[in-house]
Every structure is written in structure tokens, then in C-alpha cells.
C-alpha angles and dihedrals in degrees: 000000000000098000090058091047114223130035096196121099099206096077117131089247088057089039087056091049095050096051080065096062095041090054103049088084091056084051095059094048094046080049106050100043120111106239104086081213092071079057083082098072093043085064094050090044094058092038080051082046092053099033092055093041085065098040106048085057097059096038089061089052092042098041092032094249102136103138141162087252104061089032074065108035100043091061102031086050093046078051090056089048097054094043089046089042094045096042096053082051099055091047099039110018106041099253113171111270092217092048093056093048090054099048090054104044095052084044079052089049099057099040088055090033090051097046088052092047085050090040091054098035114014082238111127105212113232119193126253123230095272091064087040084064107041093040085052090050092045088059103049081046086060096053096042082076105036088053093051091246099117105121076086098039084061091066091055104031101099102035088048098046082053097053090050091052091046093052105048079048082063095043100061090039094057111093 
């Protein structure tokens, strides 16, 4: 495995992943409390969420650390945030039941899609930048609405949800 660098899970890149994933669940608790000041956390749990997101990528190119498991981990958690985040907001914020499902099921499509392509040709699939923007915009779609802003999120909603749909299209055309 010597072109994807390392083959162990417990790097501080996977690690970093992996918190993601530990900590939706606290997300959901802080969000759904009550108290709109515990909101609060649920604001610096998903800017933890970003910002290591961000960090764990480049930390695997910089250390070296680049490795199936976190080729792996680091999409299949983003995945997981946006089914737990979609989800509260289906239950708690008023999302759009239909635009969840489709955002889900399209986020369902290229994990499975993806697995197949590396199963058939040892090729991981990455996203282009198309994908990088709509899944930017799904997120702060998302949030929009965790966060009871979405008078705004109504104005975005639709052509969000399209372009979504239209990039994980791309993503499972691209060779």
C-alpha cells in the first residue's frame, strides 16, 4: 500500500475523523436542549467539526499519513454529519422532508458507488470541485436550519438540493 501511504487506523488524521463521528451524538443533545445558550456549543462543535475536517486532510499530505482508512473514514463520516444534522433538522427545524431524502439518498448512492468503483478497480474515487461546492452549500443549507435561520434556508432549499443531485451525478460519471 505503499502509494496511499499508511495502512494503520490510529493516525492523528483518522483520529481526527473519527472524533467527528464520537461527538455527533453530543451535537444532537446540546441541540436539542432547551436552553437556546447550549446552542452555543452546538455552534463550536460543528466549527470543531469544519475546522478538523480541514485539518485532518492536510495532516495526512504533510505527516505522510495518507492512508485507506482515512480515504475511507473522512467521507463516510462527513456522510454521518450530514444524515445526523439533516435528520435533527427534519424532526426539530422544519427541513423539507423530500429534500432530506434526496440528499441522502444521493449521499447513500456515491458511498456505495464509490466502494463498487474501488472494489472493481482499486481507484478511490475524490470529488471534483463541483461536489466540493455543492457539498459546501448543502452544508451551510443544513445549518441554516439547525441553527432557526431558515427563513433564509427557504430561499435556497431547491436549487441547493439540484445542484447536490447534479454533482454526485458527476461524481460517479468521472473515470
Amino acid at each position: 500500500m505503499s502509494s496511499a501511504g499508511t495502512t494503520s487506523l490510529w493516525t492523528v488524521p483518522n483520529l481526527l475523523s473519527l472524533s467527528r463521528v464520537i461527538l455527533l451524538p453530543v451535537w444532537w443533545w446540546v441541540m436539542d436542549s432547551p436552553d437556546p445558550s447550549r446552542r452555543w456549543w452546538g455552534a463550536a462543535l460543528i466549527a470543531y467539526g469544519i475546522l478538523s475536517d480541514v485539518l485532518d486532510g492536510y495532516l495526512a499530505r504533510r505527516w505522510g499519513q495518507v492512508s485507506l482508512w482515512g480515504k475511507v473514514i473522512d467521507p463516510v463520516g462527513d456522510k454521518l454529519a450530514g444524515l445526523v444534522i439533516g435528520l435533527f433538522c427534519v424532526m426539530h427545524r422544519g427541513f423539507p422532508l423530500a429534500a432530506f431524502l434526496l440528499g441522502t439518498g444521493r449521499d447513500l448512492v456515491l458511498v456505495v458507488g464509490g466502494w463498487v468503483r474501488y472494489r472493481r478497480t482499486g481507484v478511490m474515487p475524490i470529488s471534483a470541485n463541483l461536489g466540493r461546492y455543492a457539498a459546501f452549500l448543502w452544508g451551510v443549507l443544513l445549518l441554516l436550519y439547525a441553527f432557526d435561520t431558515s427563513a433564509i434556508a427557504h430561499v435556497i432549499v431547491w436549487p441547493t438540493v439540484a445542484l447536490y443531485l447534479i454533482a454526485g451525478i458527476d461524481y460517479l460519471r468521472r473515470r
